[in-house]
Structures are given as structure tokens and as C-alpha cells.
C-alpha positions as a Python dict, from the first residue, in 0.01 Angstrom:
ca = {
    (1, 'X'): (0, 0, 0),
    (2, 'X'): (348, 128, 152),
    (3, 'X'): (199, 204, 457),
    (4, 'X'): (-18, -138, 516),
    (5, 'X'): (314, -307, 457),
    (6, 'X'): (494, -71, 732),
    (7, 'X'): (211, -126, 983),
    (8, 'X'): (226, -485, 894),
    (9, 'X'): (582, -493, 970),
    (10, 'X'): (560, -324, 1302),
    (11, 'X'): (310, -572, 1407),
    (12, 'X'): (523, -880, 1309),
    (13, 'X'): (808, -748, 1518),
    (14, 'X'): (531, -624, 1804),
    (15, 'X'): (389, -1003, 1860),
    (16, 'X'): (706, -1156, 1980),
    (17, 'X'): (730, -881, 2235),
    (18, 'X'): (363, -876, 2326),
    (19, 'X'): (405, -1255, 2414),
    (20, 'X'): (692, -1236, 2585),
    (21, 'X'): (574, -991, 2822),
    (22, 'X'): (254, -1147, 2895),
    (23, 'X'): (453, -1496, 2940),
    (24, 'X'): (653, -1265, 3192),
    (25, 'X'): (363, -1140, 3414),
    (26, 'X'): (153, -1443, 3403),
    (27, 'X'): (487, -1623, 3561),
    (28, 'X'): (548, -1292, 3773),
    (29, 'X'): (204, -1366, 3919),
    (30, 'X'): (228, -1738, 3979),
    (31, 'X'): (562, -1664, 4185),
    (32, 'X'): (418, -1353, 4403),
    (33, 'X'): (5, -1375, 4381),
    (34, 'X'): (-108, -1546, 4730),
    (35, 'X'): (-498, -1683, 4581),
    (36, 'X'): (-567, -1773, 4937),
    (37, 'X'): (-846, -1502, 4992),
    (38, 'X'): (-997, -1548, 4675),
    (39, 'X'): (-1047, -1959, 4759),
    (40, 'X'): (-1175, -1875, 5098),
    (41, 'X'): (-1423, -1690, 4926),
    (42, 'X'): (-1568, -1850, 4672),
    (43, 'X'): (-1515, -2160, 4908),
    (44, 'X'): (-1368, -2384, 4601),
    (45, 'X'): (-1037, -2496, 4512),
    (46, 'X'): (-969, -2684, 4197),
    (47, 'X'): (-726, -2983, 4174),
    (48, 'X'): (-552, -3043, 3859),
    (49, 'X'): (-527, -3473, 3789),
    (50, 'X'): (-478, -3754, 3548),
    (51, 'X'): (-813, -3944, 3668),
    (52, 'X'): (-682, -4287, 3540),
    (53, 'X'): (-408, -4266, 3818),
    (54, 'X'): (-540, -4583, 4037),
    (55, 'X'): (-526, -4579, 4311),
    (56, 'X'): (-446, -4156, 4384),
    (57, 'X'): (-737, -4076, 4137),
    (58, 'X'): (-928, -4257, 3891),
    (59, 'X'): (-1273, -4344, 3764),
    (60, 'X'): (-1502, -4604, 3847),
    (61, 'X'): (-1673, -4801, 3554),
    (62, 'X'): (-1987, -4583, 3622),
    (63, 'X'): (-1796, -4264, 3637),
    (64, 'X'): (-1727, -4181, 3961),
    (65, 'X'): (-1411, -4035, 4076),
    (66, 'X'): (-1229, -4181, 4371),
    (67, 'X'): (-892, -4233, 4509),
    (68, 'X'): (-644, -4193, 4801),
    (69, 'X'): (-539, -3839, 4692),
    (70, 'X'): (-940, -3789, 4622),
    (71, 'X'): (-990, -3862, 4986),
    (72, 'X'): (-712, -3659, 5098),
    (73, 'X'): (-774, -3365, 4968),
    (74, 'X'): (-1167, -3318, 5067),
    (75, 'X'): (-1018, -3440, 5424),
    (76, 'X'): (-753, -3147, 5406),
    (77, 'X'): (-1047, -2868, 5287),
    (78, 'X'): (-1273, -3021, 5479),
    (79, 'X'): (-1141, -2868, 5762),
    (80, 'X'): (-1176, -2506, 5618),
    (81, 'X'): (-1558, -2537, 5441),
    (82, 'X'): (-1401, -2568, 5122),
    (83, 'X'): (-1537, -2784, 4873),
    (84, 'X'): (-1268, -2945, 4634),
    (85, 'X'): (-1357, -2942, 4219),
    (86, 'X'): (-1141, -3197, 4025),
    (87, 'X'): (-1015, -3099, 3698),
    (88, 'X'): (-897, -3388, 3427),
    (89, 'X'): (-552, -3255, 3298),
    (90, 'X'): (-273, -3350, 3034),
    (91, 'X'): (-55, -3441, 3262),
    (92, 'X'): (234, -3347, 3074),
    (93, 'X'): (106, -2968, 3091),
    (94, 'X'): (67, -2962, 3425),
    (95, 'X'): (299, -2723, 3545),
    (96, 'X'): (169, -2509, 3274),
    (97, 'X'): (-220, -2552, 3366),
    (98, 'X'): (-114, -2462, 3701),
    (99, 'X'): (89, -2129, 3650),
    (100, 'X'): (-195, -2044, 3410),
    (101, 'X'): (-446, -2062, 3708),
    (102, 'X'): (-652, -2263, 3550),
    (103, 'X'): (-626, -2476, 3825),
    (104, 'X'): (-507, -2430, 4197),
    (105, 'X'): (-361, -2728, 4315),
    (106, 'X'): (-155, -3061, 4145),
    (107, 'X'): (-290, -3329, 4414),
    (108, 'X'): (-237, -3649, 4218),
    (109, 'X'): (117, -3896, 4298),
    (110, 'X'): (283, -3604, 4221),
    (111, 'X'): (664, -3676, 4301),
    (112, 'X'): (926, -3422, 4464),
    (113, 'X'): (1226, -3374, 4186),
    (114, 'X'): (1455, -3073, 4145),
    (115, 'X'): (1331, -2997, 3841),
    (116, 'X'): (957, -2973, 3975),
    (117, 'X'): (1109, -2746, 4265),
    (118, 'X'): (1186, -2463, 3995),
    (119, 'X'): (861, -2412, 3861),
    (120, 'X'): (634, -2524, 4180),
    (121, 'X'): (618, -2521, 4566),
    (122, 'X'): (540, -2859, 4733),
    (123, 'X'): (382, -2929, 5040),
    (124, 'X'): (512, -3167, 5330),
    (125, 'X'): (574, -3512, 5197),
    (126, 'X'): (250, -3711, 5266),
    (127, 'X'): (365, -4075, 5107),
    (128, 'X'): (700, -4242, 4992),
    (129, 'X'): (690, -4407, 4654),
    (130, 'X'): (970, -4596, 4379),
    (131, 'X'): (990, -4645, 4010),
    (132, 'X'): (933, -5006, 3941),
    (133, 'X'): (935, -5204, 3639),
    (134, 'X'): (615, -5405, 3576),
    (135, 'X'): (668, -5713, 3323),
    (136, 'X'): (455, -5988, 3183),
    (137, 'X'): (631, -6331, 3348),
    (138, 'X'): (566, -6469, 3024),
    (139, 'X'): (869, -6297, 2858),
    (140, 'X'): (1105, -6406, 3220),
    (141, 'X'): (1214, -6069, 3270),
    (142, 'X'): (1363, -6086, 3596),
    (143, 'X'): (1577, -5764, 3620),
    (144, 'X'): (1654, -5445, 3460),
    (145, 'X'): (1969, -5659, 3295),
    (146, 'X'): (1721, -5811, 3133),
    (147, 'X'): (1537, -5579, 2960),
    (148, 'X'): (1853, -5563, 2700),
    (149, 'X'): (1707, -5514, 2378),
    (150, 'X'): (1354, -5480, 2485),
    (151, 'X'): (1044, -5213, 2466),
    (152, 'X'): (979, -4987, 2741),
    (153, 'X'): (686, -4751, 2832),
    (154, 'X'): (640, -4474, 3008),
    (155, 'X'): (392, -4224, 3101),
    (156, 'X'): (475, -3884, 2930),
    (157, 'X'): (549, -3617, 3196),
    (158, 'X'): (554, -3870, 3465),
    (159, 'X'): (827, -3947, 3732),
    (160, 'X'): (928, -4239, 3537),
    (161, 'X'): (1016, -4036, 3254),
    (162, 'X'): (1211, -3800, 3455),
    (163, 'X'): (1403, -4102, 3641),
    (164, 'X'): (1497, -4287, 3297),
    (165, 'X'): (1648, -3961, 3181),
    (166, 'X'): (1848, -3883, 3485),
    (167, 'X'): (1999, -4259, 3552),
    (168, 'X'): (1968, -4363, 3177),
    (169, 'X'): (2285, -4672, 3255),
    (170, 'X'): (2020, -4800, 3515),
    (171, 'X'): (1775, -4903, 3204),
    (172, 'X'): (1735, -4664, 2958),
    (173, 'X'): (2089, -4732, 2775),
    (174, 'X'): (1989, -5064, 2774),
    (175, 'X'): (1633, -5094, 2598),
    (176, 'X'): (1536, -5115, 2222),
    (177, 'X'): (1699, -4773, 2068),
    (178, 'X'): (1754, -4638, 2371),
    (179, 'X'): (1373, -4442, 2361),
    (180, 'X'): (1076, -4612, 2547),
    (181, 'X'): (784, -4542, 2428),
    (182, 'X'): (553, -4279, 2521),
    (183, 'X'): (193, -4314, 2681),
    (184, 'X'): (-51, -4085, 2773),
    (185, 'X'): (-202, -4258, 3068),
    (186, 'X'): (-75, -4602, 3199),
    (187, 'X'): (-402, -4802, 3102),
    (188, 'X'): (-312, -4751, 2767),
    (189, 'X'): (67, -4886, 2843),
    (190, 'X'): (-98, -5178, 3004),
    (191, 'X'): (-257, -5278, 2698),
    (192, 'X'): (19, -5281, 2463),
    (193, 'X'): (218, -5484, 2759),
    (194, 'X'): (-106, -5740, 2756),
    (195, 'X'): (-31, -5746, 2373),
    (196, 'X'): (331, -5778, 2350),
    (197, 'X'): (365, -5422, 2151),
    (198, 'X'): (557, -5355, 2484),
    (199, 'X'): (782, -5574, 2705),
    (200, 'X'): (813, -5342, 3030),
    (201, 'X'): (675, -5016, 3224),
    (202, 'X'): (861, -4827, 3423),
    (203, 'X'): (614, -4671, 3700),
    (204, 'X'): (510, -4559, 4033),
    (205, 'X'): (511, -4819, 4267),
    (206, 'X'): (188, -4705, 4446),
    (207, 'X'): (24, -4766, 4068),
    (208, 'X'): (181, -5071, 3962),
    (209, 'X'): (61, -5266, 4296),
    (210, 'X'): (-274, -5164, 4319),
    (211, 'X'): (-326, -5210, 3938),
    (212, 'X'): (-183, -5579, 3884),
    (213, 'X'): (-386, -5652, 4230),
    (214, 'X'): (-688, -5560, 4049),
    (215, 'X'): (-619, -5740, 3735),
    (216, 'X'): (-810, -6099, 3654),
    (217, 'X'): (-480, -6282, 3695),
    (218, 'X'): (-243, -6049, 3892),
    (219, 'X'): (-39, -6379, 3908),
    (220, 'X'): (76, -6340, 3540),
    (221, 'X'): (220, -5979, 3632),
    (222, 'X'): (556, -5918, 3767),
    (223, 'X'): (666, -5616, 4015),
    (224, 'X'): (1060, -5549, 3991),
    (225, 'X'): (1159, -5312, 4271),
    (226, 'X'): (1541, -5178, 4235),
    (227, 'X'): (1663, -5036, 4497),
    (228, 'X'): (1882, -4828, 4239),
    (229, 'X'): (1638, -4606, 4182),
    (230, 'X'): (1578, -4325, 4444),
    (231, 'X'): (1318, -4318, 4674),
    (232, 'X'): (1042, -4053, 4621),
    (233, 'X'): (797, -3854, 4801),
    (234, 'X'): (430, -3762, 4705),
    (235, 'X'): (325, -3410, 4761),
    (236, 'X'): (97, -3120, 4669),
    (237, 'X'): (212, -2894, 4434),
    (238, 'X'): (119, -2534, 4406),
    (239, 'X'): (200, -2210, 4244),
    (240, 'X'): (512, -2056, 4410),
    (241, 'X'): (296, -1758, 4551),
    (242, 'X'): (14, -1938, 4720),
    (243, 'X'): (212, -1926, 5103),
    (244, 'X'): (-94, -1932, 5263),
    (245, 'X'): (-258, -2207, 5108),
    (246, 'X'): (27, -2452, 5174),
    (247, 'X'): (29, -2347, 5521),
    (248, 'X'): (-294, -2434, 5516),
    (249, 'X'): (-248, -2784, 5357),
    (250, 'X'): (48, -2840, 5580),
    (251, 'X'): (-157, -2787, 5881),
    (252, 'X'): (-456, -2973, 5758),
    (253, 'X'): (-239, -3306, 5673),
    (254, 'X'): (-81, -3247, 6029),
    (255, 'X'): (-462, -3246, 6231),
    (256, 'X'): (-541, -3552, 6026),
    (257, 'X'): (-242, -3713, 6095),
    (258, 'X'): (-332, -3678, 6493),
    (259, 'X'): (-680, -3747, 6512),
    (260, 'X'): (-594, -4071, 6266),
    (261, 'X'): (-807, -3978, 5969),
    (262, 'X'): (-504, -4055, 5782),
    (263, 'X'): (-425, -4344, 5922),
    (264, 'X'): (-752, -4481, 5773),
    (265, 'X'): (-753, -4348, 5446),
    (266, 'X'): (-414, -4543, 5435),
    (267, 'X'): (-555, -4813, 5490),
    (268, 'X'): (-908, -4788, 5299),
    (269, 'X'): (-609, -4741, 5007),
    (270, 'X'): (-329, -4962, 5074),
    (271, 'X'): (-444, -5185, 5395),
    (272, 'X'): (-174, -5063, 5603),
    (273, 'X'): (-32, -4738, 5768),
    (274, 'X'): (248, -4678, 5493),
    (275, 'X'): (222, -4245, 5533),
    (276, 'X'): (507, -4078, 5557),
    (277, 'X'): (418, -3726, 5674),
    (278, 'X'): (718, -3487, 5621),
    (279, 'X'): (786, -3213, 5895),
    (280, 'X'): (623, -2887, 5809),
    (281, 'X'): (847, -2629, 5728),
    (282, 'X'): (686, -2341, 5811),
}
């Protein structure tokens, strides 16, 4: 019995150390391992989205997947006979699902912020975007003043949630307890702003246009752009090692920028040319 106990013991203090270490290589990997090679040849690369993200990726009422970022990203591996597998996500694990490999790419409004830039690379800037507040006109919210008081939602893991935090005197010391709420996707935000659970959502621009434009009376929706809050930039994000592969995505975004493939999934997406292609590093 004295010796189970001892082996038990070792083993309790073992685990910690055993997880540790294999948090340690699987992060050592996702920093140096370059997966270019293997994606070439198995001629597949999986993208990592929230597929309720209209209009970067979402699905159709009979199931289909589409979107701008949908359409970019076969146009980008396109060019290389790669065929691109999308992979539904918690999008607050994202990071996470990516250093873990189970996915290759994050290819879905993903914003630029410092604190993305420590755990992921990015690829050149491919569309600017703002955090907007989207109200019902019904409760004559015209600013972020007034939204004293009130209920806010937000998308967990989103940009929103990350902007709120880091300007908190723009709106977040301001709303009911200081704490929006929290949301899983924006569809189910939307609903508890329809119902009056909710009085406000702070969200990506590029979302909150195309969404109230789609609604059965956009008119009763109302967009507030502040031009306190910074300006963002989509791009693709990718595991720290993979150089090759965001060479290759910088490149491909670059061709399709020249031979205006981009121009019209712009504006099969938005009706206009609004792309903002950042230079390309490398």
C-alpha cells in the first residue's frame, strides 16, 4: 500500500510537468514548423471560421457556405491547385485551434491587434474595417453618450470585445454595469436586440451593413460609426512558422489584385472597390 501511494505521488507531481512540456513543444512548433510542403502535398489547406460571419463567411438557408473571405481564399489557392476545406470554429479558441494544427489558416474578418501579433503572423492587409454600434431607432440611440445606462453585446473573442476593453471611457464605462453581454455568434445578439433583452452591439462594420441591408426592414436599424474608434485591417492569420505559406498568400492576393479578380469579388460583396491591399513585406 506504501508503495501505490509513493508511485501515486510521483505521478501527481509528474502531470503538471508532462503538460507543461508538451504545451512547450506544441507552441515551439507553431513558431518554427514551416507546413508549406506538407499542404502542397496533400493539395488541401484548412481554414478555421465562424460560418455565421455575413458577409466574410456564412451559410445559406440550404447550407451552403459562401462569403467574401470564402471567395478569397479559393481565389488565393486557386492559383497553386490547392483546394481550400472550411472548418466551423469557436471563435474564441481560435488562436488555440490554430497553434494546435488543427487547422492551417484563420481567413474570416479577422482584425490586426497587438495582442493577435503575439500569438499569430498576419498576412498583408486585404480590407479596412471599424467597430460600430448597431441600435434599434426605436430606443433613439443616437450616440455612444447615449448608451448611458444601457445593454451592450458583443461577440466573445471578437474585435469588438478587444476594442471595448482597450478604450473602455469610449462606451464601456458607460453601459449597464460596465459588462456587455457576451454572444457566441452575432445572430444570436441580433435577436435579443429585436427583443429588447439588448439595447446595442458593438461590431464590425463590414457585418453590421451587410446584415441590417438584408433584414425585412433595414429602415428600423441604426449604424453609428465613431470615428473614435481605430480603424482596422482584415487579414489572414497563420501560425508564426508557416513563412512560406504567407508568402504564398501575399503573392496570391497581389496577382489578383492586378488581373482585377479582386476588384470583383469586392464588388460581388460590397458593390464597390473598397480593398485595401497592404504592401507585402517580404
Amino acid at each position: 500500500m506504501k508503495k501505490f501511494k509513493a508511485i501515486w505521488l510521483l505521478l501527481l507531481l509528474l502531470i503538471p510537468t508532462l503538460c507543461l512540456t508538451g504545451c512547450e513543444s506544441v507552441t515551439t512548433r507553431a513558431n518554427h514548423q514551416d507546413t508549406w510542403s506538407r499542404i502542397e502535398r496533400r493539395k488541401r489547406v484548412i481554414v478555421g471560421l465562424d460560418d455565421s460571419f455575413v458577409p466574410m463567411g456564412f451559410r445559406q438557408k440550404n447550407g451552403k457556405l459562401v462569403g467574401y473571405d470564402v471567395d478569397l481564399a479559393r481565389a488565393v489557392f486557386k492559383q497553386y491547385g490547392i483546394k481550400v476545406d472550411f472548418q466551423p470554429i469557436d471563435w474564441s479558441m481560435k488562436e488555440t485551434e490554430l497553434k494546435n494544427g488543427t487547422i492551417d489558416l484563420l481567413w474570416n474578418g479577422y482584425s490586426v491587434n497587438a495582442s493577435r501579433r503575439k500569438k499569430v503572423a498576419f498576412s498583408r492587409y486585404y480590407l479596412a474595417n471599424r467597430q460600430v454600434l448597431v441600435t434599434l431607432k426605436r430606443d433613439r440611440i443616437n450616440n455612444l453618450n447615449d448608451m448611458q445606462g444601457k445593454t451592450l453585446g458583443v461577440q466573445t473573442g471578437s474585435t469588438g470585445d478587444t476594442v471595448l476593453n482597450e478604450h473602455p471611457k469610449l462606451l464601456k464605462d458607460k453601459i449597464k454595469g460596465k459588462t456587455p453581454v457576451m454572444y457566441d455568434t452575432f445572430p444570436n445578439a441580433f435577436i435579443d436586440l429585436n427583443a429588447g433583452r439588448i439595447q446595442g452591439i458593438l461590431m464590425d462594420e463590414v457585418y453590421a451593413n451587410y446584415y441590417v441591408k438584408h433584414q425585412k426592414n433595414p429602415a428600423d436599424y441604426r449604424v453609428e460609426v465613431n470615428r473614435q474608434f481605430p480603424v482596422e485591417y482584415f487579414a489572414v492569420g497563420m501560425r508564426k512558422g508557416d513563412k512560406t505559406l504567407r508568402k504564398k498568400i501575399n503573392a496570391g492576393l497581389g496577382r489578383l489584385q492586378r488581373n482585377g479578380q479582386l476588384k470583383k469579388i469586392n464588388e460581388k460583396w460590397f458593390g464597390t472597390n473598397s480593398t485595401f491591399l497592404g504592401p507585402d513585406n517580404d
